[in-house]
VMD Tcl script that draws the C-alpha trace (Angstrom):
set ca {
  {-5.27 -9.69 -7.20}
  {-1.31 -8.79 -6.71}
  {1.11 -11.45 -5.64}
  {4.22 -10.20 -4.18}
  {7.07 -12.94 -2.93}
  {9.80 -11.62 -1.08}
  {12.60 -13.51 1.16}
  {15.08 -14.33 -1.51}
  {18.43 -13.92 -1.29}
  {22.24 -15.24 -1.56}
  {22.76 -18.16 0.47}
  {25.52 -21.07 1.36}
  {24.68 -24.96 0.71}
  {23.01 -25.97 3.44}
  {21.26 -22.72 5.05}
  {17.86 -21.91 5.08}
  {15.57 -19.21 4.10}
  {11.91 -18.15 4.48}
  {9.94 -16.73 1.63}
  {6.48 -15.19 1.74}
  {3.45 -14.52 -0.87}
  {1.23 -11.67 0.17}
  {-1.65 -11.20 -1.47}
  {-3.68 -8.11 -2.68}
  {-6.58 -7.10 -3.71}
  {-8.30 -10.49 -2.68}
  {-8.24 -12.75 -0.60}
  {-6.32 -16.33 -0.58}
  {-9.10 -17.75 1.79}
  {-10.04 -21.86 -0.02}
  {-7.75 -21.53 -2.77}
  {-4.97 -24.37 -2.66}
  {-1.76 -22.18 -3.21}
  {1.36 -23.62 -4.40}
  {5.38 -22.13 -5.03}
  {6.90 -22.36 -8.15}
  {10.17 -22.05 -9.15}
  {12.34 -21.29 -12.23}
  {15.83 -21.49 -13.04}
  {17.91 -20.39 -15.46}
  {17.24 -22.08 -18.91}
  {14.12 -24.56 -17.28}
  {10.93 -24.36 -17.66}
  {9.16 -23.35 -14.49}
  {8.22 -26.37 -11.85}
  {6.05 -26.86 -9.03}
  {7.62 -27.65 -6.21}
  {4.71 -27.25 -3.18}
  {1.34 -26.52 -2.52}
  {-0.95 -26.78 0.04}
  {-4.80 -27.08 0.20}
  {-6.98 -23.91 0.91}
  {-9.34 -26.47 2.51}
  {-7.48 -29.23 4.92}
  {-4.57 -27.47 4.75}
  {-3.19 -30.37 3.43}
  {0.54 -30.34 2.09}
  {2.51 -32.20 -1.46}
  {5.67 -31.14 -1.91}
  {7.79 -33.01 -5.29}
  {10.82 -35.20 -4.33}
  {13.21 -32.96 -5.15}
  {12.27 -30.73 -2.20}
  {10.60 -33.52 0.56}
  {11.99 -33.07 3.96}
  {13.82 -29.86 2.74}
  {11.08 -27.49 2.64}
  {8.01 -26.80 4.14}
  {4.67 -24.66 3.19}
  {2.67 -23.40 5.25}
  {-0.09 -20.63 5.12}
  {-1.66 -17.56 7.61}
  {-5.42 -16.92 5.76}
  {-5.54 -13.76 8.66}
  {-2.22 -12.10 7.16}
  {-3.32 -13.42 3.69}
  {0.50 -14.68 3.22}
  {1.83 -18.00 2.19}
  {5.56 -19.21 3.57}
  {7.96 -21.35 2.27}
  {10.41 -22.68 4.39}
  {13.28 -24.09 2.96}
  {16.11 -26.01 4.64}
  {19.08 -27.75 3.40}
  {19.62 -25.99 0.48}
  {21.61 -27.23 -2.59}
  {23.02 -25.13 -5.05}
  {20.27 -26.85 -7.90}
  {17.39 -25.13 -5.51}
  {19.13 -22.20 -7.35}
  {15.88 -19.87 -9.38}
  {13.51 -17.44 -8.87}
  {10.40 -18.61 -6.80}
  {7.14 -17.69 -7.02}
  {3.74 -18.22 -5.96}
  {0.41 -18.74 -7.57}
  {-2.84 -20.88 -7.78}
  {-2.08 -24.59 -7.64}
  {-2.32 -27.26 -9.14}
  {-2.61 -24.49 -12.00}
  {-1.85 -21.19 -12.13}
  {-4.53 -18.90 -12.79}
  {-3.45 -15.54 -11.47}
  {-0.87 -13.16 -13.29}
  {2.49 -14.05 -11.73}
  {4.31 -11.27 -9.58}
  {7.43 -10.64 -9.38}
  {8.81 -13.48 -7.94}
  {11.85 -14.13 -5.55}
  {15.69 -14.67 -6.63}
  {17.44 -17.97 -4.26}
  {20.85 -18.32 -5.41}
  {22.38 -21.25 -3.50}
  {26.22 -20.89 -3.92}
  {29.43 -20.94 -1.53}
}
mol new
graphics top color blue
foreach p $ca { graphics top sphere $p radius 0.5 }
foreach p [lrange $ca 0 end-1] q [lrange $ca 1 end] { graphics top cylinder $p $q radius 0.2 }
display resetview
C-alpha cells in the first residue's frame, strides 16, 4: 500500500486548506485512519482520526473546532479540513493507520502557516 498526501501549501493565519490521503495498492475500507503531523524539531503527533467503522471522529485539543476529517471509502481518499489556522499548525502532515501507524509513511504534506 502507497500513501500519498497532497494539499499543502503556504498560507496566512487564519485561512484554510484541504489535504487529501489517497491510497494505493489497497484499500482503506474498516481501517480507522488518522493525520499526523510534524514540525520542525518535534516529534511527530496525532492530531485526528476517524473510525473505518462508525465513522466516528477524535480530533486532540489543539486542533478541535479547527479542523475536520472526513473520509470517501469509493475514492479511497481521506480529507483534512483545516480552518483557522495558526502559525504553530506549521509541519508536514501526513496520514497513516490510527491509533498506530502501521503502514510505511509517504511523503507527506508541507503547511506553513505564516503572514
Amino acid at each position: 500500500l502507497q500513501l500519498v498526501e497532497s494539499g499543502g501549501g503556504l498560507v496566512q493565519p487564519g485561512g484554510s486548506l484541504r489535504l487529501s490521503c489517497a491510497a494505493s495498492g489497497s484499500t482503506l475500507d474498516y481501517y480507522h485512519i488518522g493525520w499526523y503531523r510534524q514540525a520542525p524539531g518535534k516529534e511527530r503527533e496525532g492530531v485526528t482520526c476517524i473510525s473505518g467503522s462508525d465513522g466516528s471522529t477524535y480530533y486532540a485539543d489543539s486542533v478541535k473546532g479547527r479542523f475536520t476529517i472526513s473520509r470517501d471509502d469509493a475514492k479511497n481518499t481521506v480529507y483534512l479540513q483545516m480552518n483557522s489556522l495558526k502559525p504553530e499548525d506549521t509541519a508536514v502532515y501526513h496520514c497513516n493507520t490510527a491509533p498506530h501507524a502501521v503502514w510505511d509513511w509517504g511523503q507527506g504534506t508541507q503547511v506553513t502557516v505564516s503572514s
